[in-house]
C-alpha positions in Angstrom: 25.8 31.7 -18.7 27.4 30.2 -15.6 25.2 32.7 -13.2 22.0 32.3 -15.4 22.2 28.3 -14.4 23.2 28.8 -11.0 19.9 31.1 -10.7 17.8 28.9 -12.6 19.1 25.6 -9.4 18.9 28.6 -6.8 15.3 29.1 -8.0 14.5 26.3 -8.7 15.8 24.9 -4.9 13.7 27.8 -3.0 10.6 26.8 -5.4 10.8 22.9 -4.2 11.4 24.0 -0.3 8.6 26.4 -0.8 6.0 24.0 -1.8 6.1 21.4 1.0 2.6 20.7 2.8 1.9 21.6 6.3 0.4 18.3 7.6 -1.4 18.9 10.9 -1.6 16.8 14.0 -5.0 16.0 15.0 -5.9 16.9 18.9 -7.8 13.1 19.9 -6.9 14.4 23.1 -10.3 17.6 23.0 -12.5 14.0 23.5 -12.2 11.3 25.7 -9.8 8.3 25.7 -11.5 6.6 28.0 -12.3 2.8 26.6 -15.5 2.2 26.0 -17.6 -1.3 25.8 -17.9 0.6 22.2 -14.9 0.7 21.4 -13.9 -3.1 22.6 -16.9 -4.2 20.0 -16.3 -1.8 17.1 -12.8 -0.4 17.3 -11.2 0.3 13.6 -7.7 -0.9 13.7 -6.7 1.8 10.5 -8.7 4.5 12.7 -5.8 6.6 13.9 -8.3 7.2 16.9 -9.0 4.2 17.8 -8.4 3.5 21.5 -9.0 -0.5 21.9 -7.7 -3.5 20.1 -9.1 -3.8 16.5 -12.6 -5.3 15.5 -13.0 -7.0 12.4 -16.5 -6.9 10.2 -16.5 -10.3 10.5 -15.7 -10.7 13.9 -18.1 -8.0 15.6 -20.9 -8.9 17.3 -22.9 -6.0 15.5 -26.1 -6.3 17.8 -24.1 -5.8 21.3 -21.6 -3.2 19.4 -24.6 -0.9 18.4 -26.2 -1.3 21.9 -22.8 -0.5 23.2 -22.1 2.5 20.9 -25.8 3.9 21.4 -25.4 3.9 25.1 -21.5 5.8 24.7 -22.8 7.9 22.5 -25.5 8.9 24.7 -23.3 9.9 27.6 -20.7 11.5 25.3 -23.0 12.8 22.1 -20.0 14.9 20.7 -17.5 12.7 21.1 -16.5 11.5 17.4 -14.7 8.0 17.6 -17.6 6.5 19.3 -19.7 8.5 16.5 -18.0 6.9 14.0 -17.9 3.3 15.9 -21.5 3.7 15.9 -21.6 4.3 11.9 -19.3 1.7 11.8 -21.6 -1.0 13.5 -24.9 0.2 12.1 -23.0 0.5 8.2 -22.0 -3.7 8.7 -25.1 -4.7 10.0 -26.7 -3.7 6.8 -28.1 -0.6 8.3 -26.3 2.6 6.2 -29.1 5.0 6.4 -29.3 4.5 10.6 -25.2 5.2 10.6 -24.8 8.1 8.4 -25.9 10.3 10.6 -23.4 9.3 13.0 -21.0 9.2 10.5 -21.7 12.9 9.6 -21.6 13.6 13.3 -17.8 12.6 13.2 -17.6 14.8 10.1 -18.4 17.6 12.1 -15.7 17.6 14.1 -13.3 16.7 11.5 -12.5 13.3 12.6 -9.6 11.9 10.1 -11.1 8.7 9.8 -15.0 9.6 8.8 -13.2 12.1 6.5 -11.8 8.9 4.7 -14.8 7.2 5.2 -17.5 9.5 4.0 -15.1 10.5 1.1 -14.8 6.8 0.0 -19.0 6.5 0.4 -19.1 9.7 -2.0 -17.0 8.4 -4.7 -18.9 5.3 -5.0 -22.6 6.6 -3.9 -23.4 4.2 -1.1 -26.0 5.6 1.3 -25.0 8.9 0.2 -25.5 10.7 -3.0 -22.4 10.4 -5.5 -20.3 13.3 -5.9 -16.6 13.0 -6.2 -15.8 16.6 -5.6 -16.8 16.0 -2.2 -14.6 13.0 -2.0 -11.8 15.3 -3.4 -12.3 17.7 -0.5 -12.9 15.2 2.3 -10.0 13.6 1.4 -7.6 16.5 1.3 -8.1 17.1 5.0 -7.6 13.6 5.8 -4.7 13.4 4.0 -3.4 17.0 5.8 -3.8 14.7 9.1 -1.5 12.2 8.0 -4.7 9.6 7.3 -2.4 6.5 5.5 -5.4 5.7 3.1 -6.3 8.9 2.2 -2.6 9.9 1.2 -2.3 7.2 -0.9 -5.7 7.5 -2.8 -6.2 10.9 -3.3 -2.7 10.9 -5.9 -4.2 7.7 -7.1 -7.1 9.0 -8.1 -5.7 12.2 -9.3 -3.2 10.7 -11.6 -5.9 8.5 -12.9 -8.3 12.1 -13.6 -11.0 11.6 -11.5 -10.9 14.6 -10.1 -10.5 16.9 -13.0 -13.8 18.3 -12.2 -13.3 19.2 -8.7 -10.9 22.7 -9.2 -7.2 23.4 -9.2 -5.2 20.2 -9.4 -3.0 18.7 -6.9 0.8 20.0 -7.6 3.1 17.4 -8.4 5.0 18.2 -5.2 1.9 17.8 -3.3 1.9 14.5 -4.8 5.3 13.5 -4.1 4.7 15.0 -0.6 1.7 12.7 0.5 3.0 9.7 -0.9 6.2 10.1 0.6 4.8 10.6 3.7 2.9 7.3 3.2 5.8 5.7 3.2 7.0 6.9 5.9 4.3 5.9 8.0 4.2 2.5 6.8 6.3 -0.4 6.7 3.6 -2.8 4.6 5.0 -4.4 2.1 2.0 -3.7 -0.6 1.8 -0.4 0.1 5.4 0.1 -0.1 4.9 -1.6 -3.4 2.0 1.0 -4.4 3.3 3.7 -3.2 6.6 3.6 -5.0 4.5 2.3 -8.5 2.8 5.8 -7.7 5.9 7.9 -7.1 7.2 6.5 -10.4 3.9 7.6 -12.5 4.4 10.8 -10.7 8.2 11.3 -11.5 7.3 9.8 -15.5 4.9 12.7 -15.9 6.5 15.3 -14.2 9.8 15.6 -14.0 11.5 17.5 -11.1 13.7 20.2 -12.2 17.0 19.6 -12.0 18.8 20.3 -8.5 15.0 20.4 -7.0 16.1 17.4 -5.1 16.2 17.5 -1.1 19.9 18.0 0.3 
């Protein structure tokens, strides 16, 4: 009896360790970092890209940010932060149907924040068809690059079934594993706060077997 329970914690350690995600670091570094009078008008403070000091909506001059961003991204087409900072001016000036493809541009290239973005504008159908399933997607590769938002509402959404369409479900260790590494990202005090609410519904659904705990 003794060396059946020690199998079932040896098993049940290697199944926990076996599971973790491989995040992935994303290379900003294949475009350039050279600031841009772009990315001075339309810089994204949460855009883990972003190379100049944050721009709010309500504090960007959204005519001169466009002209900026059309001009960058005229010199550097391929180049998806000012791509997206182009989206980004054109989508708060009113103007989503002129920024998606810039948006998508980003896309192309994987960028971790238009993977958020462009998920978040498919779960809610704004100046983009509605289909969650692509949210679902876009969202696990932003979350695979660490993107804070994205690690925090893809298990939010999963938990609350909105995804149950959209193909095999997120593990619970998956879930555990991108909202733990929300928190370690960020030292906010609400998203601490949701985070840990989160790992609670998590842990309340689906237990972890006993001994699959790290160390």
């Amino acid at each position: 009896m003794r060396i059946l329970c020690l199998l079932s914690w040896i098993i049940a350690i290697a199944a926990s360790s076996a599971h973790a995600l491989d995040f992935e670091d994303y290379d900003f570094s294949r475009f350039s970092q050279e600031v841009t009078e772009c990315d001075r008008l339309a810089s994204h403070g949460r855009d883990p890209g972003h190379v100049a000091p944050a721009v709010s909506s309500s504090g960007m001059d959204k005519p001169a940010a466009i002209a900026a961003c059309q001009q960058a991204v005229a010199a550097d087409p391929d180049n998806p932060r000012l791509n997206y900072q182009l989206g980004r001016a054109y989508g708060y000036s009113g103007r989503g149907g002129e920024a998606m493809p810039y948006r998508l541009k980003a896309l192309e290239a994987d960028y971790p924040q238009s993977l958020f973005v462009i998920g978040y504008l498919y779960s809610i159908g704004r100046t983009i068809e509605s289909d969650i399933c692509k949210t679902y997607e876009l969202w696990q590769r932003a979350a695979r690059y660490r993107r804070l938002a994205a690690l925090v509402a893809l298990p939010r959404h999963s938990l609350r079934g909105d995804f149950k369409a959209c193909g095999p479900a997120i593990s619970p260790e998956d879930l555990r594993d991108y909202l733990n590494e929300a928190k370690a990202q960020s030292n906010d005090y609400y998203v601490g706060m949701l985070v840990d609410d989160l790992l609670a519904e998590v842990d309340e659904r689906y237990p972890a077997p006993v001994g699959a705990t790290d160390g």
